[in-house]
N, C-alpha and C positions, 0 to 999 in steps of 0.2 A: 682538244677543246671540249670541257665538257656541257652537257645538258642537266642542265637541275630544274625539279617537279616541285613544284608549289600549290598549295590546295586555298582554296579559300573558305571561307567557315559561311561565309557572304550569304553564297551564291552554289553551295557545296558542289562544286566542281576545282577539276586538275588541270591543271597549264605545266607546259614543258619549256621551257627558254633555253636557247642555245647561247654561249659565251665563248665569244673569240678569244676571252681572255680570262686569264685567272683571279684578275683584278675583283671581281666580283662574287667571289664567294662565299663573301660576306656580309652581302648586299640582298634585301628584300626588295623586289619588283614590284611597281604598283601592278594592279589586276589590269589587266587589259581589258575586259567589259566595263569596269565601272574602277577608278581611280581610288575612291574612298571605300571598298573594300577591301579586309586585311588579307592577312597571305603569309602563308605557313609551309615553310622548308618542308619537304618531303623526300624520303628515301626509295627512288624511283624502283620500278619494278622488275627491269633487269638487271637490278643490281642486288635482287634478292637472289642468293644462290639456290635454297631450298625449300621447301614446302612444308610445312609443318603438319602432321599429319592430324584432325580433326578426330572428336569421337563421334561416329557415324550408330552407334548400334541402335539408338532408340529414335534417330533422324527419319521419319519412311521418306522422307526429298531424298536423303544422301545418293549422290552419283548421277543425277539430275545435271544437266545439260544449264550452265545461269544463264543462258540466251533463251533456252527453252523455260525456265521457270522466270524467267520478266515477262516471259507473251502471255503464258496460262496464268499470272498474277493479272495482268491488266484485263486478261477475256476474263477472269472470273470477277473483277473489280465490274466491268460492263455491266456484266451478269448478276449481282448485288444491286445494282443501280436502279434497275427497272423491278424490282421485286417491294413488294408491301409486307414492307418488316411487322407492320403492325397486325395482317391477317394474311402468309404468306399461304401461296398455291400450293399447296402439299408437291404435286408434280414439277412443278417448277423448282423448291426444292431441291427434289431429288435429283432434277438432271442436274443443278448445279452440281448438287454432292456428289454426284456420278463423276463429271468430270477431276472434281478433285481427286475420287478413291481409284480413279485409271489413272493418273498423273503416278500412285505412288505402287500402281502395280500389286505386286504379291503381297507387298508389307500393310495391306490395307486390314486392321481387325474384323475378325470375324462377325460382331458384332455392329461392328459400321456396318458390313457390306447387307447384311440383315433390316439395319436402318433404311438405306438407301431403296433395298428393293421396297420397301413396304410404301417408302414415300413415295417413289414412282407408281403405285400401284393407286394410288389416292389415301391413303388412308390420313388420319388426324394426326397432326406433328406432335399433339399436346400430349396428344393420348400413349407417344410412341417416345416420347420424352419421357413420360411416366414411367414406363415400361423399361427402357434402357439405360434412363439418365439424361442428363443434357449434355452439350457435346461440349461446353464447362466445367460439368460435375466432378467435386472433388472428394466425392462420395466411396470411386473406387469400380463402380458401377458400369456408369455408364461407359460411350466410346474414349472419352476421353483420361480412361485412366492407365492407360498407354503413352499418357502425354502425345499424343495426336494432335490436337486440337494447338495445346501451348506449341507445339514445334512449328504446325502452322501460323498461327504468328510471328514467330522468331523468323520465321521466312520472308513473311511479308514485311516487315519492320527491317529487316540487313536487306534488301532489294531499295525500299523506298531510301535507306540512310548511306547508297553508294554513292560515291560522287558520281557525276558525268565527267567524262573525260573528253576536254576538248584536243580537238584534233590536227588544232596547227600548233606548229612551232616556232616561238614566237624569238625575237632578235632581242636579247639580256638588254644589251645599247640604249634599243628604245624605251622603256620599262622602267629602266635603272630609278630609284627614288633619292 
């Protein structure tokens, strides 16, 4: 009897449904939160054999715990939230960027961790942006010509676009459309 994984585009979560029977293999289940949501066959995740191996060399996350990198994405999300983008607190700053450049340990540039301390020290972002580049820059310069910066987004962006995976296992039977 197996179990087939269906994803929704809806509501970007994954559902499981068991099937007593094989009758239904061919069959899309309505969502079980909301009916008029579509739903997309998926190739469950035990039933991948292998793991395809990533290229981790210019990654500073690589080897990063993903339960550990959803918490310190949502504390650092906190942490953006209460900050005045328009005139930010130099130290405030910094300890956010602290937390990032310990999250990536040794793989942190030189030059970041040089940033970092100057901001926590108080100095002027503007002035140290001048000085190093912006942590944008695609100048070559600054921190981010390590692709630093862009990896941390590609981080944040594959964390927000995972599905949820719901956690019951729902009966094909009831579902059936």
């Amino acid at each position: 009897m197996p179990i087939y994984e269906f994803y929704s585009p809806d509501n970007n979560k994954l559902y499981q449904f068991f099937a007593r029977s094989s009758a239904y293999r061919d069959t899309v289940p309505r969502c079980p939160d909301n009916p008029a949501f579509r739903m997309q066959r998926r190739l469950s995740r035990f039933a991948i054999i292998g793991k395809a191996k990533e290229d981790t060399a210019d990654d500073p996350f690589a080897g990063i715990d993903e339960t550990k990198m959803e918490s310190f994405m949502a504390e650092m999300e906190r942490d953006m939230g209460g900050m005045d983008e328009a005139n930010p607190d130099p130290r405030q700053l910094g300890r956010f960027m602290r937390k990032m450049t310990d999250m990536m340990g040794d793989r942190t540039p030189e030059s970041l961790q040089e940033m970092v301390r100057r901001l926590e020290a108080g100095e002027d972002p503007e002035k140290l942006e001048e000085q190093f580049g912006g942590m944008d820059s695609e100048d070559g310069t600054g921190p981010a010509a390590d692709g630093l910066w862009d990896t941390m987004k590609k981080k944040i962006r594959a964390l927000k676009d995972t599905p949820q995976r719901d956690p019951k296992l729902y009966e094909f039977a009831e579902h059936a459309g």
